[in-house]
PDBQT receptor file of N, H, CA, C and O in Angstrom, charges set to zero:
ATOM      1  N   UNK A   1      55.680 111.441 132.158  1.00  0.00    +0.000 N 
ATOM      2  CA  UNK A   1      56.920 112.187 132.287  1.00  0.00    +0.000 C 
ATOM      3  C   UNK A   1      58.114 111.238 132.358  1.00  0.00    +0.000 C 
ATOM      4  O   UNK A   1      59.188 111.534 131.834  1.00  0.00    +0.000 OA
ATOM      5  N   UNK A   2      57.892 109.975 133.080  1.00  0.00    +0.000 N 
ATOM      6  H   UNK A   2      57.020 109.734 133.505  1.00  0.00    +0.000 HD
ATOM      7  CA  UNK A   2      59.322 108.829 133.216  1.00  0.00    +0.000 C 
ATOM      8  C   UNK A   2      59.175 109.045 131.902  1.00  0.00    +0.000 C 
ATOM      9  O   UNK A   2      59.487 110.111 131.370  1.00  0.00    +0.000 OA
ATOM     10  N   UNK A   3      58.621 107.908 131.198  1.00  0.00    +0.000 N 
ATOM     11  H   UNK A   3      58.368 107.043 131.630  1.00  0.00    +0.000 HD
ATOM     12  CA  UNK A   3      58.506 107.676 129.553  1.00  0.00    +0.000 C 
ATOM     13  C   UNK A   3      59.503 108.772 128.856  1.00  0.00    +0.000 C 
ATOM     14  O   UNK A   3      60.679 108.580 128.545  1.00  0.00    +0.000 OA
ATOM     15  N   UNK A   4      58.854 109.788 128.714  1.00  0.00    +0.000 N 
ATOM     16  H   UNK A   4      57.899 109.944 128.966  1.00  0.00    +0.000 HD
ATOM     17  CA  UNK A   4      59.621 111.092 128.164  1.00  0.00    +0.000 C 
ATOM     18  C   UNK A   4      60.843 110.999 128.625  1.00  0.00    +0.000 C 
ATOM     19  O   UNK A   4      61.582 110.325 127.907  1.00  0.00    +0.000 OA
ATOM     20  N   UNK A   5      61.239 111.367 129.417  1.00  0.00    +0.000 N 
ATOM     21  H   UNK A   5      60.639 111.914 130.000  1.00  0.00    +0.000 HD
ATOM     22  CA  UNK A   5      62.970 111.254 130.048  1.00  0.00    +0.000 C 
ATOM     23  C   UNK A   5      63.177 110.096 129.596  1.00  0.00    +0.000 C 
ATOM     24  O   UNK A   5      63.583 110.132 128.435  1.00  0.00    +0.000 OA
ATOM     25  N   UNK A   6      63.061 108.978 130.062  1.00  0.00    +0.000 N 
ATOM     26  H   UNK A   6      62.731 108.949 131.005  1.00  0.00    +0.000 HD
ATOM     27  CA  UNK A   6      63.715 107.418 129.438  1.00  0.00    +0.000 C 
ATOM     28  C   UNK A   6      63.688 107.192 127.731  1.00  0.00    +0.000 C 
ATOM     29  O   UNK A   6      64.530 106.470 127.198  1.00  0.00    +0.000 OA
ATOM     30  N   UNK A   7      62.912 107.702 127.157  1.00  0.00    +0.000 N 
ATOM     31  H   UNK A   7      62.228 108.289 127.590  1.00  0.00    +0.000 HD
ATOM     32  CA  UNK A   7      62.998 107.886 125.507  1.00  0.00    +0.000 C 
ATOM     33  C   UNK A   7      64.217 108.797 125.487  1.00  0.00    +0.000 C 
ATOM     34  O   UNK A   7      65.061 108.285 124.751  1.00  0.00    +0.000 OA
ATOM     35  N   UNK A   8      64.527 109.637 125.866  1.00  0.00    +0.000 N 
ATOM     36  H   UNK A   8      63.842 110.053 126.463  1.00  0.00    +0.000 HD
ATOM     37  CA  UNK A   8      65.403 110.689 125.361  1.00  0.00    +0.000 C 
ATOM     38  C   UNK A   8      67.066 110.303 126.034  1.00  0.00    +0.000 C 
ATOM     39  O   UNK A   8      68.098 110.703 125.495  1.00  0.00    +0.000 OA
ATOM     40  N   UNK A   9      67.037 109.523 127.202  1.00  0.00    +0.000 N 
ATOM     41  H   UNK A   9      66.199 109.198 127.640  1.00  0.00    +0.000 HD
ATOM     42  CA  UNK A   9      68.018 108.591 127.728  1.00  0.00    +0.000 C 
ATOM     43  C   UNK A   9      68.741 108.053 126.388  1.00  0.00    +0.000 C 
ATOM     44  O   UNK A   9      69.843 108.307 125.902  1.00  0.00    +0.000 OA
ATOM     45  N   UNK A  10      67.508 107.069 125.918  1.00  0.00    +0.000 N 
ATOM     46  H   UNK A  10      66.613 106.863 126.313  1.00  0.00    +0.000 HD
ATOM     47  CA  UNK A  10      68.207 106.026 124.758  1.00  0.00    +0.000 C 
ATOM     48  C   UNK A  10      68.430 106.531 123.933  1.00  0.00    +0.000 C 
ATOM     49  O   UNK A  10      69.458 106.134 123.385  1.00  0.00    +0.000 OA
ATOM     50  N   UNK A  11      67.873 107.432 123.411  1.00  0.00    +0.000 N 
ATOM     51  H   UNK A  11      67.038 107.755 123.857  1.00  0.00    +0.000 HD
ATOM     52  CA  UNK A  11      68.233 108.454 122.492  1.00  0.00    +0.000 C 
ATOM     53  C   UNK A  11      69.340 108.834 122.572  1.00  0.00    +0.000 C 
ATOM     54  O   UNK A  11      70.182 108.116 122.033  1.00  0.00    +0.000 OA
ATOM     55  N   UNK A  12      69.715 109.834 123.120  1.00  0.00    +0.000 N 
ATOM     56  H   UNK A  12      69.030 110.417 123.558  1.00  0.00    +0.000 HD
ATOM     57  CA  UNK A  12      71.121 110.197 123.486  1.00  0.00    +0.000 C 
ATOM     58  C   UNK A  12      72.326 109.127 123.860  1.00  0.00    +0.000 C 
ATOM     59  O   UNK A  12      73.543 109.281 123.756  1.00  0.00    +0.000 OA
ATOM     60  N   UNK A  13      71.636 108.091 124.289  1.00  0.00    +0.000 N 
ATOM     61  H   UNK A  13      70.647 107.966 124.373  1.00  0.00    +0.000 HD
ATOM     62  CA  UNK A  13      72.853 106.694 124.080  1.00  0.00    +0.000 C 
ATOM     63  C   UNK A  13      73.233 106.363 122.584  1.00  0.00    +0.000 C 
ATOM     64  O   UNK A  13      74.402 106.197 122.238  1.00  0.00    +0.000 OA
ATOM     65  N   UNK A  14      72.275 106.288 121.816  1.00  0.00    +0.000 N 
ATOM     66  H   UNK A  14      71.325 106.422 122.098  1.00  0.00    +0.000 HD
ATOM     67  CA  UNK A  14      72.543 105.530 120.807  1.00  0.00    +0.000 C 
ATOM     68  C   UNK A  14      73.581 106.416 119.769  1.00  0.00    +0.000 C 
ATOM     69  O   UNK A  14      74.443 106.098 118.950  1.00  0.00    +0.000 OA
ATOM     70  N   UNK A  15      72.989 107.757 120.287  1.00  0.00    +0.000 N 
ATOM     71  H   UNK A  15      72.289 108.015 120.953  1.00  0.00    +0.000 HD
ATOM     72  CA  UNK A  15      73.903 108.817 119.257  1.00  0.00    +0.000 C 
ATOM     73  C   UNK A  15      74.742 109.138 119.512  1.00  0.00    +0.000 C 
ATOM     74  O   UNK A  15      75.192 110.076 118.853  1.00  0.00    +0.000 OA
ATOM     75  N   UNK A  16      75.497 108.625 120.573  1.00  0.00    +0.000 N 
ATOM     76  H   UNK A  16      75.132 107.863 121.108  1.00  0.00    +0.000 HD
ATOM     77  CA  UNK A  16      76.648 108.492 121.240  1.00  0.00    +0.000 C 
ATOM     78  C   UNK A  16      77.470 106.916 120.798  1.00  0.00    +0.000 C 
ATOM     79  O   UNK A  16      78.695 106.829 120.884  1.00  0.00    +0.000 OA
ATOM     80  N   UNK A  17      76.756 105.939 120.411  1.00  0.00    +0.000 N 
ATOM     81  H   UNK A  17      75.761 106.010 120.341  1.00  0.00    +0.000 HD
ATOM     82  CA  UNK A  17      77.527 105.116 120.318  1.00  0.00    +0.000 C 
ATOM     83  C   UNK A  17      77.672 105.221 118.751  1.00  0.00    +0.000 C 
ATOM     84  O   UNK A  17      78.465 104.455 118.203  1.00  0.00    +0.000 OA
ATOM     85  N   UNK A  18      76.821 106.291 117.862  1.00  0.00    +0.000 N 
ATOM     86  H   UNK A  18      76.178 106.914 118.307  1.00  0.00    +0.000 HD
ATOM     87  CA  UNK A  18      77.337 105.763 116.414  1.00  0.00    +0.000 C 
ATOM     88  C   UNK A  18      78.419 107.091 116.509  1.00  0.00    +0.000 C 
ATOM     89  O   UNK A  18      79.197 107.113 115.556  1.00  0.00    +0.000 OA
ATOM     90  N   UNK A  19      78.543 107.864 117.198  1.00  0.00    +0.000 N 
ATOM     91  H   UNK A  19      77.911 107.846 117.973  1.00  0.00    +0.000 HD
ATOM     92  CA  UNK A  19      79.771 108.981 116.977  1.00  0.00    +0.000 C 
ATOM     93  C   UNK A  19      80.931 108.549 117.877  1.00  0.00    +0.000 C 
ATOM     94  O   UNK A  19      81.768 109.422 118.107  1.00  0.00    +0.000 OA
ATOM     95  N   UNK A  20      81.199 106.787 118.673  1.00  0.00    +0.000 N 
ATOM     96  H   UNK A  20      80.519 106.078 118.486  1.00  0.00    +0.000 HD
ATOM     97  CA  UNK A  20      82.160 106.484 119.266  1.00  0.00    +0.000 C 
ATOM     98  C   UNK A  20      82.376 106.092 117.824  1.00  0.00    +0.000 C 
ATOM     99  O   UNK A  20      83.267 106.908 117.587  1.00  0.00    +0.000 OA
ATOM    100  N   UNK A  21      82.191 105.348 116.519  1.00  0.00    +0.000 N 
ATOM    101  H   UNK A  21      81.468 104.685 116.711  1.00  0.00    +0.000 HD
ATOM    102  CA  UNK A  21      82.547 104.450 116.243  1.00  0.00    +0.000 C 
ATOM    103  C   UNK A  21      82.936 105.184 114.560  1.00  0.00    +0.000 C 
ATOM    104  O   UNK A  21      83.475 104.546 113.656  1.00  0.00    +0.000 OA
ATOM    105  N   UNK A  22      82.562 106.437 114.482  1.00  0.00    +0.000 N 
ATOM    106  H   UNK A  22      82.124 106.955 115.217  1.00  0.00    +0.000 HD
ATOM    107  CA  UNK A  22      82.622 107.177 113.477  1.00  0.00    +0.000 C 
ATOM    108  C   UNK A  22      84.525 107.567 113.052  1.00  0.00    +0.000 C 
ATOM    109  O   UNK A  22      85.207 108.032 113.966  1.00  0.00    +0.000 OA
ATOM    110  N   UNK A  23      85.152 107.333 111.726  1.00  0.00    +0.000 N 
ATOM    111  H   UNK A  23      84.597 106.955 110.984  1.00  0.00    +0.000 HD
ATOM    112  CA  UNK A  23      86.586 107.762 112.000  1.00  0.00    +0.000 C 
ATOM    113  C   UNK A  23      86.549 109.298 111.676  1.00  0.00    +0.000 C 
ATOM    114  O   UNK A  23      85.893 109.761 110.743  1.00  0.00    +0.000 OA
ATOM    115  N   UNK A  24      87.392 110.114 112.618  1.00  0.00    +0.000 N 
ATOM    116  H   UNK A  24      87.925 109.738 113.376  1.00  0.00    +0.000 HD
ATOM    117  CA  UNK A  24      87.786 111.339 112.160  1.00  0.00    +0.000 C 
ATOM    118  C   UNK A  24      87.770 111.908 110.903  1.00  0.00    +0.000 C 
ATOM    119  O   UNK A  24      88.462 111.238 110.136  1.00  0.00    +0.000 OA
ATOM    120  N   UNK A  25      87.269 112.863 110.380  1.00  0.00    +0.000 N 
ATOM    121  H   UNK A  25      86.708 113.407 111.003  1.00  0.00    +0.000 HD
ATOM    122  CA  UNK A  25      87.313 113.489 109.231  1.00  0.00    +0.000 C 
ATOM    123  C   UNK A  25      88.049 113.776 108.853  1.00  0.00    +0.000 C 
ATOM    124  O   UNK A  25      88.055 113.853 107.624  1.00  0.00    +0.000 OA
ATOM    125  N   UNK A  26      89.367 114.196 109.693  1.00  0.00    +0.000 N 
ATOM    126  H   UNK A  26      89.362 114.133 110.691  1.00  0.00    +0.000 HD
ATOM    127  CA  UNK A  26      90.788 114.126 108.769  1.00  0.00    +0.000 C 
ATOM    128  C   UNK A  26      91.382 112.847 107.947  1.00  0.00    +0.000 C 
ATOM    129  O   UNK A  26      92.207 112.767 107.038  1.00  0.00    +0.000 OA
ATOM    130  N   UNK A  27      90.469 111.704 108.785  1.00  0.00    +0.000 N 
ATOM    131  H   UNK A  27      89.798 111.769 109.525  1.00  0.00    +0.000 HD
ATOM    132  CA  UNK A  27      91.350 110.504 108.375  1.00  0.00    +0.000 C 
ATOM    133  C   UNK A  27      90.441 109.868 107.537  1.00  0.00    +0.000 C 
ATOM    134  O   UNK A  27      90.591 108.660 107.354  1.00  0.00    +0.000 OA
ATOM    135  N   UNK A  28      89.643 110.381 107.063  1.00  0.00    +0.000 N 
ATOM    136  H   UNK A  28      89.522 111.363 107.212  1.00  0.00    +0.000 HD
ATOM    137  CA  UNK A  28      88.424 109.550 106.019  1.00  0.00    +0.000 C 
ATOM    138  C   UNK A  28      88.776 109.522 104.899  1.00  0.00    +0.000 C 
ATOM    139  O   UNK A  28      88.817 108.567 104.124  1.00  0.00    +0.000 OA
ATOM    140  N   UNK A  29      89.194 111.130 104.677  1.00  0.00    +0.000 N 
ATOM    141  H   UNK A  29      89.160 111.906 105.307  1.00  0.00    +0.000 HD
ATOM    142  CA  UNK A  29      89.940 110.968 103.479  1.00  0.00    +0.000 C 
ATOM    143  C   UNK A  29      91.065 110.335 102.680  1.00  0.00    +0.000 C 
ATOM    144  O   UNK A  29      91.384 110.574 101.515  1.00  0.00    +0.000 OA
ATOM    145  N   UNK A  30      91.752 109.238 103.783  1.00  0.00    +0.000 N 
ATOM    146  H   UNK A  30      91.493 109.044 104.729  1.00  0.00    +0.000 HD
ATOM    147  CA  UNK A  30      93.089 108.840 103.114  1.00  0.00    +0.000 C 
ATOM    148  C   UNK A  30      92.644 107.543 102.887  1.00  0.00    +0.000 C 
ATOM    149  O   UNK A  30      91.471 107.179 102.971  1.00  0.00    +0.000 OA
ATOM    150  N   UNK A  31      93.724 106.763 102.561  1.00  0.00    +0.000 N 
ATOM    151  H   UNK A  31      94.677 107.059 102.493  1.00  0.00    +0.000 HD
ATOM    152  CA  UNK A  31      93.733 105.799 101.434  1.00  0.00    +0.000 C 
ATOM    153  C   UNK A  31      93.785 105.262 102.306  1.00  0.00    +0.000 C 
ATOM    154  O   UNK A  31      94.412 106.051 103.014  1.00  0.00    +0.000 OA
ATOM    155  N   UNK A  32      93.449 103.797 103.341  1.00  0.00    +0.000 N 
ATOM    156  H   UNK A  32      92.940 103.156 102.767  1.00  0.00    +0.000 HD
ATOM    157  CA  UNK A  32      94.269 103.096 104.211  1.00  0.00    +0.000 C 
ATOM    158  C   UNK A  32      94.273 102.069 103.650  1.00  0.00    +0.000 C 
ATOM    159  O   UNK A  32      93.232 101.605 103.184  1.00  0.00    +0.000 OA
ATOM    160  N   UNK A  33      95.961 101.184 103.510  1.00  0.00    +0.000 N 
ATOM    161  H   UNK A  33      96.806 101.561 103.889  1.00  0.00    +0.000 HD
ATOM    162  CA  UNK A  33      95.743  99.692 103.060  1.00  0.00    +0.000 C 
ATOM    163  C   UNK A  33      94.861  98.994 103.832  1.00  0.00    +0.000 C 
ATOM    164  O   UNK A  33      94.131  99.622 104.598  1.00  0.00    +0.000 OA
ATOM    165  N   UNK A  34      94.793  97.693 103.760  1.00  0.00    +0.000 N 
ATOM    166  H   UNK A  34      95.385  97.182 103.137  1.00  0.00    +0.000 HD
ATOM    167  CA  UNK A  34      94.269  96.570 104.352  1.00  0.00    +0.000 C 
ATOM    168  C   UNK A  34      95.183  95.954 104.680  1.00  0.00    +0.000 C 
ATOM    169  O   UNK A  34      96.009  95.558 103.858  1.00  0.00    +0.000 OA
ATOM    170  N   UNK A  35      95.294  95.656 106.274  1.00  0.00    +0.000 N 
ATOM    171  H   UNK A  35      94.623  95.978 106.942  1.00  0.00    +0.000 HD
ATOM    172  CA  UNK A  35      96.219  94.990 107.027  1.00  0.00    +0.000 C 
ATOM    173  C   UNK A  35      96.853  94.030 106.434  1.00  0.00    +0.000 C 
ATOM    174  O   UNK A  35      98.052  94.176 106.671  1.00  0.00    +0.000 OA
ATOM    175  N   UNK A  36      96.591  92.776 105.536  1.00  0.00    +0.000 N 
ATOM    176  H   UNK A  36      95.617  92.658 105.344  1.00  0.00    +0.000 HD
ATOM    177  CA  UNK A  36      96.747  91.822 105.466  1.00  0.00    +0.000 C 
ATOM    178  C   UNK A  36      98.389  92.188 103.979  1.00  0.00    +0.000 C 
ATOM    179  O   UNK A  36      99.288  91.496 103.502  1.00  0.00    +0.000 OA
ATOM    180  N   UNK A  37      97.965  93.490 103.836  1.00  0.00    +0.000 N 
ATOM    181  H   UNK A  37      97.234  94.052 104.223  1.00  0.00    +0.000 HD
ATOM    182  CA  UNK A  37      99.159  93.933 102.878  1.00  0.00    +0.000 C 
ATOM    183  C   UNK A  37     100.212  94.515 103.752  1.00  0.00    +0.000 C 
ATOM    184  O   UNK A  37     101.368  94.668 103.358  1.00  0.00    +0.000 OA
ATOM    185  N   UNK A  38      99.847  94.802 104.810  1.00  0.00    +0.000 N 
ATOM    186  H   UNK A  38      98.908  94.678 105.130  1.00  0.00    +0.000 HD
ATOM    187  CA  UNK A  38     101.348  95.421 104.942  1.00  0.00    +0.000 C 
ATOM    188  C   UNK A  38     101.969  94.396 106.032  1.00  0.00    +0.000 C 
ATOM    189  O   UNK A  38     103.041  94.583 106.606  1.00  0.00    +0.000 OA
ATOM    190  N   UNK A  39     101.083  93.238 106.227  1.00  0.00    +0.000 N 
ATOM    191  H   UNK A  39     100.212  93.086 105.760  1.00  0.00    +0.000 HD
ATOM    192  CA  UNK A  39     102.019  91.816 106.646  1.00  0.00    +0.000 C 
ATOM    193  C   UNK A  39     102.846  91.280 105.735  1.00  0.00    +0.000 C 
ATOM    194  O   UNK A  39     103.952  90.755 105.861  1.00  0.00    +0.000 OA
ATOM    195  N   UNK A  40     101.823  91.582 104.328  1.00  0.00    +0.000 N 
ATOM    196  H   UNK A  40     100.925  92.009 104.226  1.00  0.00    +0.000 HD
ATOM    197  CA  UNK A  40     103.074  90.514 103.372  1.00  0.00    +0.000 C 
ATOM    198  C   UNK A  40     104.377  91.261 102.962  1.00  0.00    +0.000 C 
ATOM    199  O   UNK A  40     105.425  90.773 102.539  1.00  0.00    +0.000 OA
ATOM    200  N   UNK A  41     103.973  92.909 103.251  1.00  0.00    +0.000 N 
ATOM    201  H   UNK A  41     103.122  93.305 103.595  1.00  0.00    +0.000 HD
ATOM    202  CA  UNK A  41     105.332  93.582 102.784  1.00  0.00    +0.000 C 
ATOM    203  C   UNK A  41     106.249  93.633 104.143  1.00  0.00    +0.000 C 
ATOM    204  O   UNK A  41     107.463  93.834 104.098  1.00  0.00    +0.000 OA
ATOM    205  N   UNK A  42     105.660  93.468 105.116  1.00  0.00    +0.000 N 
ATOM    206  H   UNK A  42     104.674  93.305 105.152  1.00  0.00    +0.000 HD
ATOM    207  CA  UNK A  42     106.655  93.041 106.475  1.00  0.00    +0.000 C 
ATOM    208  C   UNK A  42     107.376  91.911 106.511  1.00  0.00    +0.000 C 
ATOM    209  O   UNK A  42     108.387  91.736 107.191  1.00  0.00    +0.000 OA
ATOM    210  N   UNK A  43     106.747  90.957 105.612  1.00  0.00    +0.000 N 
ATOM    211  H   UNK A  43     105.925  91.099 105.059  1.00  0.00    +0.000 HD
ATOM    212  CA  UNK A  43     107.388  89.675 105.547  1.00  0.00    +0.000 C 
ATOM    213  C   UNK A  43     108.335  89.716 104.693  1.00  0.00    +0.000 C 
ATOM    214  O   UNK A  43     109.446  89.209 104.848  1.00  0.00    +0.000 OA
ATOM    215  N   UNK A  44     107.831  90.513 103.442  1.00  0.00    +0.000 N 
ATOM    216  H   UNK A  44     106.928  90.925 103.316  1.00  0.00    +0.000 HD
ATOM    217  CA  UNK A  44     108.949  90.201 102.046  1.00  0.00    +0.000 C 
ATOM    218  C   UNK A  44     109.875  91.249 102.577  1.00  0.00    +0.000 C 
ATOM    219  O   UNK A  44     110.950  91.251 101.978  1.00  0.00    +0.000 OA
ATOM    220  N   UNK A  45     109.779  92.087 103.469  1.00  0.00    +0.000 N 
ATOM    221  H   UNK A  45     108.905  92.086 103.956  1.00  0.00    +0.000 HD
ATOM    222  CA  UNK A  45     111.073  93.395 103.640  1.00  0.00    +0.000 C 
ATOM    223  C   UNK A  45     112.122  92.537 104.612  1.00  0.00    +0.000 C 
ATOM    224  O   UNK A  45     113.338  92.675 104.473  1.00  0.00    +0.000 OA
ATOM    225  N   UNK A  46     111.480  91.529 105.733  1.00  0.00    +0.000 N 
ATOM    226  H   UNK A  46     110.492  91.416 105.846  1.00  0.00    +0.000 HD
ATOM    227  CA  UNK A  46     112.803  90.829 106.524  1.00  0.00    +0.000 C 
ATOM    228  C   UNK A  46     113.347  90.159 105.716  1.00  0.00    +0.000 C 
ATOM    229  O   UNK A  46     114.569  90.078 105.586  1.00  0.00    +0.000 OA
ATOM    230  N   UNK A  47     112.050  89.264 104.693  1.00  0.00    +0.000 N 
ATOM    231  H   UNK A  47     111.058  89.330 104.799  1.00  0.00    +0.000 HD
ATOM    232  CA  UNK A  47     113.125  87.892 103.863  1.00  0.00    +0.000 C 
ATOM    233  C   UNK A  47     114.370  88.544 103.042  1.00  0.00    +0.000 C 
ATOM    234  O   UNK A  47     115.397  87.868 102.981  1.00  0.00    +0.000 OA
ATOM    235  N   UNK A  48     114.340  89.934 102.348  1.00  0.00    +0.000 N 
ATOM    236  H   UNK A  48     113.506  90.484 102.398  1.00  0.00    +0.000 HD
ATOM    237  CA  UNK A  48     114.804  90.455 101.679  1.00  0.00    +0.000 C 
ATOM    238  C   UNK A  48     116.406  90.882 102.268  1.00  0.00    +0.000 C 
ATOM    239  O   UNK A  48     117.560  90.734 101.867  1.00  0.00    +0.000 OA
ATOM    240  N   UNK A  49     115.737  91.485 103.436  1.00  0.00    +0.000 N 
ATOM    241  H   UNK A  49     114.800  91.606 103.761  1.00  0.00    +0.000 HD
ATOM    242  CA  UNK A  49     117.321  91.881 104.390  1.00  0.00    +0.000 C 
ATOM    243  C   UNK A  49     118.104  90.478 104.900  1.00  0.00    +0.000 C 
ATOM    244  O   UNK A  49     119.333  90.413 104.939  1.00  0.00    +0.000 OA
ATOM    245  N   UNK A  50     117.318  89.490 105.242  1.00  0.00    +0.000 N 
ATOM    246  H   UNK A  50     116.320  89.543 105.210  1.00  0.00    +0.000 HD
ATOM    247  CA  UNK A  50     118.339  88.287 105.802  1.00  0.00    +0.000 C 
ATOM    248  C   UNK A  50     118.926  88.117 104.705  1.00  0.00    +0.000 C 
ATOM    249  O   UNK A  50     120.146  88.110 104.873  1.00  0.00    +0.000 OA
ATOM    250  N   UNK A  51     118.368  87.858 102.776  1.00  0.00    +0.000 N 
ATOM    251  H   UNK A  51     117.377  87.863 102.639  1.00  0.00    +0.000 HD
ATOM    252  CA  UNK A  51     119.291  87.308 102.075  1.00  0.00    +0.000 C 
ATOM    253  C   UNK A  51     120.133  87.993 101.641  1.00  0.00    +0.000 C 
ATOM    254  O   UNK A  51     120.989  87.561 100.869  1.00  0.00    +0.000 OA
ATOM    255  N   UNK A  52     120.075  89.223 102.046  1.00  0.00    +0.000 N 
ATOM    256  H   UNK A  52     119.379  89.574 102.673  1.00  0.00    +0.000 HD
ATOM    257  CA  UNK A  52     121.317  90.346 101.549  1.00  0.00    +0.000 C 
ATOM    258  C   UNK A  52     122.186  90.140 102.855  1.00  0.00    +0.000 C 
ATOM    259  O   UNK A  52     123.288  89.658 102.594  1.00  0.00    +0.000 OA
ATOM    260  N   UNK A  53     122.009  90.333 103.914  1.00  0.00    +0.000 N 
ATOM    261  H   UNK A  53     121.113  90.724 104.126  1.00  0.00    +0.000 HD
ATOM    262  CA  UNK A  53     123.060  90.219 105.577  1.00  0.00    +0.000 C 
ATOM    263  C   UNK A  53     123.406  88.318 104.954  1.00  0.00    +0.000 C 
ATOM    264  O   UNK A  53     124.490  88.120 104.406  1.00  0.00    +0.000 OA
ATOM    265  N   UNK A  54     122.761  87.536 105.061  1.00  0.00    +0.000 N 
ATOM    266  H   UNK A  54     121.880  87.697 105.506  1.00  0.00    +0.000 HD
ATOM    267  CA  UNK A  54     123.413  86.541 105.010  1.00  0.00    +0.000 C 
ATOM    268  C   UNK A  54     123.595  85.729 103.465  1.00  0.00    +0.000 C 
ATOM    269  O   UNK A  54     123.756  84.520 103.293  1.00  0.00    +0.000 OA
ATOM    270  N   UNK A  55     123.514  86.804 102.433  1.00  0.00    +0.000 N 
ATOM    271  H   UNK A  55     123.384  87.785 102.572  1.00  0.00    +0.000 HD
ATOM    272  CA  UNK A  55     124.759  86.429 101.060  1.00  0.00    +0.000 C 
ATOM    273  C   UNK A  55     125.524  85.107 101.235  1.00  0.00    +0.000 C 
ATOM    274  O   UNK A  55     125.262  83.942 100.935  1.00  0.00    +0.000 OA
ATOM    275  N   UNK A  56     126.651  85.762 101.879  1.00  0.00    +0.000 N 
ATOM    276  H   UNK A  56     126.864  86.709 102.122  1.00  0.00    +0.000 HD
ATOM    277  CA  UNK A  56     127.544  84.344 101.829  1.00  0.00    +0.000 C 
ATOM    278  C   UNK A  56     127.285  83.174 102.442  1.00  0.00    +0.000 C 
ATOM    279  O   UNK A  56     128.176  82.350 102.236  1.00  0.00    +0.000 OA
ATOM    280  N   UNK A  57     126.263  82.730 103.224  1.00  0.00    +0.000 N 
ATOM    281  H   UNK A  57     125.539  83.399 103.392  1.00  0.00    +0.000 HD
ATOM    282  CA  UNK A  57     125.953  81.930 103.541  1.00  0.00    +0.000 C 
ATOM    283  C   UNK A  57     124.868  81.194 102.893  1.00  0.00    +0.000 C 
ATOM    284  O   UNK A  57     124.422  80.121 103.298  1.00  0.00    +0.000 OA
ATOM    285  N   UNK A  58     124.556  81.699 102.083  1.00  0.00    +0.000 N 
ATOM    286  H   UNK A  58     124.918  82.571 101.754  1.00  0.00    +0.000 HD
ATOM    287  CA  UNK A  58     123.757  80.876 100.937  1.00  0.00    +0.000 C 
ATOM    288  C   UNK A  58     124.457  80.473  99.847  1.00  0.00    +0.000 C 
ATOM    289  O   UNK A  58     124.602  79.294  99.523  1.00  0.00    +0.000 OA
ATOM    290  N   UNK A  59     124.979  81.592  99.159  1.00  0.00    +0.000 N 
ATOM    291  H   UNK A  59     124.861  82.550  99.423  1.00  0.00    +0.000 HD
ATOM    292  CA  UNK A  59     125.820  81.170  98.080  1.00  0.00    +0.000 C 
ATOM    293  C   UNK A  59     126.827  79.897  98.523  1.00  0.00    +0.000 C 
ATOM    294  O   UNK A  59     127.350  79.214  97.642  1.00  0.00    +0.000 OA
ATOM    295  N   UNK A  60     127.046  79.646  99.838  1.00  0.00    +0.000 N 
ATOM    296  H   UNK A  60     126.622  80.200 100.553  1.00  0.00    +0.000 HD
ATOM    297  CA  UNK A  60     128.235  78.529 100.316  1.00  0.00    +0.000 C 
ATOM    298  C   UNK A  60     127.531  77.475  99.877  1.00  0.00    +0.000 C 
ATOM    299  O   UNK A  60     128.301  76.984  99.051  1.00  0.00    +0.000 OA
ATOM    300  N   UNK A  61     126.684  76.891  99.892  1.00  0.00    +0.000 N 
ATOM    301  H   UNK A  61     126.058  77.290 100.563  1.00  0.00    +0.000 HD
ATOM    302  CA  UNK A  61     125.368  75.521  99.368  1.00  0.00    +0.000 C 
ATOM    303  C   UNK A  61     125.950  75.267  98.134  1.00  0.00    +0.000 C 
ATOM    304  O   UNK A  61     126.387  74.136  97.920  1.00  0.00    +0.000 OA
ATOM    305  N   UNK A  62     126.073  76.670  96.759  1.00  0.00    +0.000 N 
ATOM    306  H   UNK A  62     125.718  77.589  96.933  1.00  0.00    +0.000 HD
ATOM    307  CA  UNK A  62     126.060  76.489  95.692  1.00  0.00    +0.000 C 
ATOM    308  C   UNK A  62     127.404  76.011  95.245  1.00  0.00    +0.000 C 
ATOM    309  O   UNK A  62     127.434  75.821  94.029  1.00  0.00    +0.000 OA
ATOM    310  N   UNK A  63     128.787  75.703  96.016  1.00  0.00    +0.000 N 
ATOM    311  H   UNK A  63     128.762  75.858  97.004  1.00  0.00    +0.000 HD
ATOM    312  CA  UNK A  63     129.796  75.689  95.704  1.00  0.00    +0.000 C 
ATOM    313  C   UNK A  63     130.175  74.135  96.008  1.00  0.00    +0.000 C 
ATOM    314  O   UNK A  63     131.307  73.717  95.767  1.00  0.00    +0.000 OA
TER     315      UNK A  63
């Protein structure tokens, strides 16, 4: 009878840890980038705004 109960213990653990790790079914369906892309577009969106805010201070080099 232990045996029996302690089999069904782990049991019920394990099927618990593959439905912690499972993503939502709403969200399976979407597209998600890969992190490592929306660093480089975080990067190219600041470089982009400093050289537009600071214009004239670059173009001053070229003169």
């Amino acid at each position: 009878m232990k045996y029996c109960a302690l089999f069904f213990l782990m049991q019920n653990s394990e099927e618990n840890n593959q439905n912690e790790n499972k993503t939502p079914s709403k969200m399976a369906r979407l597209a998600w980038p890969k992190a490592k892309y929306g660093v480089i577009i975080a990067i190219l969106i600041i470089i982009g705004v400093n050289l537009i805010y600071y214009k004239d201070f670059f173009l001053s080099f070229f003169k």
